[in-house]
C-alpha positions as MATLAB code, in Angstrom:
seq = 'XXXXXXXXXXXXXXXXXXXXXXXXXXXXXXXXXXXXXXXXXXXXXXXXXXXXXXXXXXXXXXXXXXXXXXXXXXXXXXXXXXXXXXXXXXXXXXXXXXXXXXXXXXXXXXXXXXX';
ca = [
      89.316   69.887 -105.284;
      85.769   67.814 -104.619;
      86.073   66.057 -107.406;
      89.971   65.387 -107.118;
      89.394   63.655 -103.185;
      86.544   61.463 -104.460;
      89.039   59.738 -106.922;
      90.967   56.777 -105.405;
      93.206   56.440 -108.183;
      94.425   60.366 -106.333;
      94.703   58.837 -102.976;
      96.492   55.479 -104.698;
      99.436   58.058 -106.372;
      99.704   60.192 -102.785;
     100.123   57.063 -100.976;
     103.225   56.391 -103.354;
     104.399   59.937 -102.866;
     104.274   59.448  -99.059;
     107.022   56.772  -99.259;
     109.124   58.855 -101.717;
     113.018   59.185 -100.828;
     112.472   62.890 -100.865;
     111.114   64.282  -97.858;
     110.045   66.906  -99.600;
     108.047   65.303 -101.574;
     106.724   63.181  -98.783;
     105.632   66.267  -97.043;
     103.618   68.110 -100.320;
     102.103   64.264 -100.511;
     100.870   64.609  -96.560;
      99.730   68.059  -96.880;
      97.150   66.602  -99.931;
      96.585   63.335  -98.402;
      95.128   64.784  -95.058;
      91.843   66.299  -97.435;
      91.406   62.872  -98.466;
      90.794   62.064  -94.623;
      89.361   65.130  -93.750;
      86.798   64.638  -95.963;
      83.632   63.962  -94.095;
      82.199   62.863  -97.379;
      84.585   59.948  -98.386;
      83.888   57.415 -100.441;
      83.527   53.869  -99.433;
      86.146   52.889 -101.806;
      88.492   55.737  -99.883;
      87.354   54.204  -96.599;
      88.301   50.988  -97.741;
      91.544   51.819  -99.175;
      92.120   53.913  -95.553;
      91.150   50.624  -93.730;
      93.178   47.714  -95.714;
      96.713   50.259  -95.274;
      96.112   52.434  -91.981;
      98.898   50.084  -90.055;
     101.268   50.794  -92.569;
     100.048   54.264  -92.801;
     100.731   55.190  -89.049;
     103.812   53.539  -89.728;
     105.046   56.063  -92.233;
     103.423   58.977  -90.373;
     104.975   58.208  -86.936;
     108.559   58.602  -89.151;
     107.354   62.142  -90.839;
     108.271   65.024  -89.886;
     108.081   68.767  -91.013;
     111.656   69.469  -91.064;
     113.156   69.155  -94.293;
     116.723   68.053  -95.572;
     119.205   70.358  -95.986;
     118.691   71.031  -99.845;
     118.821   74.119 -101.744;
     115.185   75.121 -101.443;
     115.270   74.833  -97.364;
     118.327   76.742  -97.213;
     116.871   79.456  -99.617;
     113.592   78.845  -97.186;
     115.653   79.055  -93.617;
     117.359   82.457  -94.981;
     114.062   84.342  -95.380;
     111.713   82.518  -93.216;
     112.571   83.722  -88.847;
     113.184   80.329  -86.731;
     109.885   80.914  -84.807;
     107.434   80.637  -88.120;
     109.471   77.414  -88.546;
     108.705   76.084  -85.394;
     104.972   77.229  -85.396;
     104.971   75.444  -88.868;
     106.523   72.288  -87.345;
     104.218   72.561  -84.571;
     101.199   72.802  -86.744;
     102.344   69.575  -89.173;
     102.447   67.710  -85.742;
      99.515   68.621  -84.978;
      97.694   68.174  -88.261;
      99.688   64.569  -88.770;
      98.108   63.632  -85.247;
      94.574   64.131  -86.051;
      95.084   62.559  -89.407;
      96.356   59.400  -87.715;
      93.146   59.471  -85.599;
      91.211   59.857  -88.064;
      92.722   56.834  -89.984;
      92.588   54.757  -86.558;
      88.913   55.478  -86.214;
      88.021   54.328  -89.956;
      90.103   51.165  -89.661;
      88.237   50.073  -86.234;
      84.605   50.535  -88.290;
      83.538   47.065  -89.048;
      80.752   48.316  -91.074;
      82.364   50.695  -94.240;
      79.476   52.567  -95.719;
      78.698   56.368  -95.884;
];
């Protein structure tokens, strides 16, 4: 997983993911992407790449949310899991998406990019 967050061409594919139509999908793509920015390592180029898309970043991330659609899998998922784990789940995405957009905030407002 070290390796995999130092790679922008990683980042570059979640970032597509995070717009997908599925918000499924969107939401596996979030749960990756956060390492990227969690990283206290990152690379410049991952700094950079953070930087040059963080508006429309925050954009997408103010629209996310952890509940799903109504598909097959979530119904399967809402049968087994009790409605309190869901909410402590959704409570801990908001959370985690929060400090993520900090995060991204904080890198965009450096001036100066390097490690």
């Amino acid at each position: 997983m070290k390796r995999y967050i130092l790679e922008v061409r990683y980042l570059k594919v979640l970032m597509t993911l995070l717009e997908d139509s599925s918000k499924n999908i969107q939401i596996a793509a979030f749960n990756i992407f956060k390492v990227f920015v969690a990283n206290p390592s990152k690379p410049r180029e991952v700094k950079m790449i953070l930087a040059k898309n963080h508006e429309k970043l925050l954009e997408l991330f103010h629209n996310l949310s952890a509940g799903k659609g109504n598909n097959a899998f979530e119904l399967q998922r809402s049968a087994v899991v009790l409605d309190t784990q869901i909410g402590a789940e959704d409570e801990q995405f908001e959370v985690e998406k929060e400090l993520i957009i900090k995060e991204i905030d904080k890198i965009s407002r450096r001036s100066n990019l390097d490690p």
